[in-house]
C-alpha positions in Angstrom: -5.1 46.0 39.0 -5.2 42.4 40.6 -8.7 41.9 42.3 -8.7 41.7 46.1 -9.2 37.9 46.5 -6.1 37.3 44.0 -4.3 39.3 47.1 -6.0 37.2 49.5 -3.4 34.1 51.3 -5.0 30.8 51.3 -4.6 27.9 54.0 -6.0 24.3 52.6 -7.8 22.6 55.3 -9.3 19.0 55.2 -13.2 18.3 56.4 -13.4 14.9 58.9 -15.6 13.3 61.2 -15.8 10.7 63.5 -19.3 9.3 64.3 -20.5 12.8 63.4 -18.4 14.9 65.8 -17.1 17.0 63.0 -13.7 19.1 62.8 -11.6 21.4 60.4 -8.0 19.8 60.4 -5.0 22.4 59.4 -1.9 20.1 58.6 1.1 22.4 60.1 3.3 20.4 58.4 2.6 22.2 55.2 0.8 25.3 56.6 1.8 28.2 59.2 0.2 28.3 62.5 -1.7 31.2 63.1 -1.3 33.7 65.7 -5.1 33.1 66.9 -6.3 30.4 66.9 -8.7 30.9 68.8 -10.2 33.5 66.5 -9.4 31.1 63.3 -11.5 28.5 64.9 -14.6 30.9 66.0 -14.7 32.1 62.4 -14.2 28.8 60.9 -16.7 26.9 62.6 -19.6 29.3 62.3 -22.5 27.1 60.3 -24.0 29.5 57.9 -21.3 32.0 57.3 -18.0 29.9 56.8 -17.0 26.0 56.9 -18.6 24.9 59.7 -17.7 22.2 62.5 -17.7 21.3 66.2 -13.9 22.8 66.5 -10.9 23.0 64.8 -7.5 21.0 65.0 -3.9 21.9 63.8 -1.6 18.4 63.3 1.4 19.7 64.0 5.1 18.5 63.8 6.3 17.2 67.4 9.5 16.6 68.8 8.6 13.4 71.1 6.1 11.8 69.5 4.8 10.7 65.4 2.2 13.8 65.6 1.4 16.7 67.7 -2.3 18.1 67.9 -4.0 20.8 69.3 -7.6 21.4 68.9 -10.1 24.5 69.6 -13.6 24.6 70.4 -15.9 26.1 68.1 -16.2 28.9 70.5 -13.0 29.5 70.4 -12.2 28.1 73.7 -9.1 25.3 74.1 -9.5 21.6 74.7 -6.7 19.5 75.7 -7.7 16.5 73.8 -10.5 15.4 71.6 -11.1 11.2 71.5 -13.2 11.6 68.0 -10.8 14.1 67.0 -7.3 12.0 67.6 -9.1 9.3 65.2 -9.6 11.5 62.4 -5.9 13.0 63.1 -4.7 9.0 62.3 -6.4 8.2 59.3 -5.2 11.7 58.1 -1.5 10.9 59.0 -2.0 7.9 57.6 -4.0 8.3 54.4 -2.3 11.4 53.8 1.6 10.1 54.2 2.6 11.7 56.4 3.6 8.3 58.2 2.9 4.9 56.9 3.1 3.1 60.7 0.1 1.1 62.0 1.1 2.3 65.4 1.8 6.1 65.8 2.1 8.0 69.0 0.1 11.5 69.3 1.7 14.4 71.3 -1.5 16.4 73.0 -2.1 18.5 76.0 -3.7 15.6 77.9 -0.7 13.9 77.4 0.7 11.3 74.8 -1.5 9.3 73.2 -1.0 5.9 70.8 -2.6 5.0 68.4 -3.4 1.5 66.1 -4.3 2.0 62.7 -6.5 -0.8 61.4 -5.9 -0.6 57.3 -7.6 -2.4 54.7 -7.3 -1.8 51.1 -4.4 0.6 52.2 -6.7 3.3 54.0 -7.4 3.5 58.4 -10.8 2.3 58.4 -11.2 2.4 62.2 -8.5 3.2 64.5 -8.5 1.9 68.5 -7.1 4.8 70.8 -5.0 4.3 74.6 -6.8 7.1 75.8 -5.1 6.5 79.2 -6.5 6.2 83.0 -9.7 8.1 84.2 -9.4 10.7 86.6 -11.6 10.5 89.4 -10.1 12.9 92.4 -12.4 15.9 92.6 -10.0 18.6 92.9 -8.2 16.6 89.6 -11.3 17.2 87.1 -11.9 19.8 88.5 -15.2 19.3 90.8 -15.6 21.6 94.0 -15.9 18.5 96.4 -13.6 16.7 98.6 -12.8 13.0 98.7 -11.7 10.5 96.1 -14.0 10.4 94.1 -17.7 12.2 92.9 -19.5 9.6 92.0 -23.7 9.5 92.4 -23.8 12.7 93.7 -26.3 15.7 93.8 -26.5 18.2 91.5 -28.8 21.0 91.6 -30.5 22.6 88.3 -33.4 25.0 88.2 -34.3 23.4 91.7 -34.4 20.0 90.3 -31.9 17.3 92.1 -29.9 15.5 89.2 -27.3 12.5 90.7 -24.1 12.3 88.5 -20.6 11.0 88.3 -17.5 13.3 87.5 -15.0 11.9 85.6 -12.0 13.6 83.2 -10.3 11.7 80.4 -8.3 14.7 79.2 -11.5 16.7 79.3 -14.2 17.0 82.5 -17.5 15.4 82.1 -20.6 15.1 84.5 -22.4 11.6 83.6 -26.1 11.0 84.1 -28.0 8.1 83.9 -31.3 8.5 83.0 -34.1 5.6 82.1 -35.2 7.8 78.8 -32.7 10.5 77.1 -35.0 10.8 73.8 -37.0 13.8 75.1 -34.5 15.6 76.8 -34.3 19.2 76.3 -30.6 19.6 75.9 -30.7 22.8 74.3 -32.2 24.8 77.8 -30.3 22.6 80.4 -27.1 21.8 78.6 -25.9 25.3 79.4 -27.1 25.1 83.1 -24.4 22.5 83.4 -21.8 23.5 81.6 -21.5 26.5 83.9 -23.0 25.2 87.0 -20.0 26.5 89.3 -20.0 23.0 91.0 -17.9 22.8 87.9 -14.7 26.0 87.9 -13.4 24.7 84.3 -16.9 24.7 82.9 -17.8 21.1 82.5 -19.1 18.4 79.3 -22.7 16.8 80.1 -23.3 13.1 79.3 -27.0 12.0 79.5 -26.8 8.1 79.2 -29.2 5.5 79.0 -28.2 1.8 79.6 -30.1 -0.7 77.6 -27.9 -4.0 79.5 -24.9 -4.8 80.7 -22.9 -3.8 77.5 -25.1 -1.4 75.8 -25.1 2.1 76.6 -26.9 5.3 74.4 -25.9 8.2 75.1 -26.0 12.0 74.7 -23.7 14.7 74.7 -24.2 18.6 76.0 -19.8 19.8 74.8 -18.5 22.5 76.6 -17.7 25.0 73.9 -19.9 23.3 70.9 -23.6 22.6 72.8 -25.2 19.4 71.6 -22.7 17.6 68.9 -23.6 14.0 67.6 -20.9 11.8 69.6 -18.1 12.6 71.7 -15.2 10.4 72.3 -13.7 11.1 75.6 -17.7 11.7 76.6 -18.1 8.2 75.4 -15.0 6.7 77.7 -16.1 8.5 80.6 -19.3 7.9 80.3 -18.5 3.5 80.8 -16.4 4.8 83.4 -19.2 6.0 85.2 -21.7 3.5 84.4 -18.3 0.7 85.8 -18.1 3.1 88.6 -22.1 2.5 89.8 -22.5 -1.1 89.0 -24.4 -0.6 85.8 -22.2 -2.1 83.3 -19.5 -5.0 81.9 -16.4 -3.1 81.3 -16.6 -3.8 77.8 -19.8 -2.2 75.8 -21.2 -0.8 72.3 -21.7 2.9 72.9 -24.3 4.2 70.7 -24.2 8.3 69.5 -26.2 10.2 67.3 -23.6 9.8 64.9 -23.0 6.2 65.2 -21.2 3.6 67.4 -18.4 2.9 69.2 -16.7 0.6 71.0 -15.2 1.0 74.9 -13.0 -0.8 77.1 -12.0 -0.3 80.3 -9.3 -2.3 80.9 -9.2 -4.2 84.9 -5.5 -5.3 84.7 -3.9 -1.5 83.2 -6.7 0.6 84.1 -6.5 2.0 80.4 -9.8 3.2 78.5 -9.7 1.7 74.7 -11.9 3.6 72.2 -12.4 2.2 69.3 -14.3 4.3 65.9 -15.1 5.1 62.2 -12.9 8.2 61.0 -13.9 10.0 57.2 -12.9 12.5 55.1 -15.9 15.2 54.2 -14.2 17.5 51.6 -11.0 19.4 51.4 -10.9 23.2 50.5 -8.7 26.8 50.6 -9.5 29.1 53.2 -8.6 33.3 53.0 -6.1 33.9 56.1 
């Protein structure tokens, strides 16, 4: 009689990061979808009794652009795009063949995003992402405030008054600038904000201190994941903001817990460039 893990399906999945903001990447080209997800990617990225990693993203054929992916919170929950996460997702198109183009377009639910692959020794080292315009309209992000725009304003947390700028780049954030983020207790007010009900969507919580005009550190509280070590469309929104209240040059060094990266927000397009490491970790088989 076969033993019970000889019955057992497999799926191969692939280990990656991107200044630390780790994810499991399933490559649908080879490998079924599953019909949750969202339980695959609660069970997958539990720490001490599986894999282990912020979330979990499927690269997927598409039928309007080079790749398609979709990518799950380690909660479970859904994100509609992920900018460390899109990196990784190049470098494994690339590196992996399943294109050989410097420029690639990526189908997501934030819309299509492209993509330039910068090779040497014939692997991505970095890749530079279009992550498109910033949305700033309140009822866009979503924020429960009228006007154009939430930027500076009061938000209330165990009584305390914390001023903040709301800004979505695929995902919502809430950016705070602070002049010291080192002692922050992220771990007791990062859930405050995430479901402050200012915020209907739940929201992502940037803590940022800027250093000068094109130096910003920065921490991250992710909807779905808690405290990660960098976060990409955290990191774009979060020179938005700092554009937004006279703080910055539209062009800085963004520094993470997991590294650097670099942001532009460009006058003449009104594009946000992001522009990071991707890795490999390790590559396994998963029982289904």
């Amino acid at each position: 009689m076969p033993l019970a893990a000889e019955c057992e399906a497999y799926m191969r999945f692939m280990k990656m990061q991107g200044t630390g903001n780790d994810y499991i990447y399933i490559n649908c080209f080879e490998e079924p979808f599953p019909e949750n997800p969202e339980a695959l990617a609660l069970r997958l990225s539990d720490r001490h009794f599986s894999i282990g990693s912020d979330g979990l993203i499927f690269i997927c054929p598409s039928d309007i652009a080079d790749i398609k992916m979709l990518m799950y919170n380690a909660d479970g929950s859904n994100s509609p795009m992920c900018g460390n996460g899109i990196r990784c997702v190049g470098k494994y198109a690339y590196d992996m063949g399943l294109t050989k183009k410097e420029k690639i377009t990526v189908e997501t639910p934030a819309g299509l995003k492209h993509l330039s692959l910068n090779i040497a020794g014939g692997v991505v080292k970095t890749v530079t992402v279009n992550m498109g315009r910033p949305i700033l309209r309140p009822a866009d992000i979503p924020v429960l405030s009228s006007g154009e725009a939430f930027v500076n304003q009061p938000v209330t947390v165990d009584g305390a008054v914390w001023k903040g700028t709301a800004v979505s780049v695929g995902n919502p954030h809430f950016v705070i600038f602070l002049p010291d983020i080192s002692a922050l207790d992220l771990e007791t007010i990062g859930p405050k904000f995430e479901n402050h009900p200012t915020f209907p969507h739940r929201i992502n919580t940037e803590f940022a201190a800027v250093i000068d005009k094109t130096t910003i550190n920065m921490r991250v509280w992710e909807r779905g994941a808690g405290e990660t070590l960098s976060c990409g469309t955290g990191a774009c929104a979060t020179l938005v903001a700092a554009v937004l209240n006279g703080l910055t040059d539209r062009c800085v060094d963004l520094n993470v817990a997991g590294g650097a990266l670099k942001i532009h927000w460009d006058e003449d397009t009104g594009n946000i460039y992001m522009t990071g490491g991707a890795e490999f970790s390790f590559s396994g088989e998963i029982p289904v």
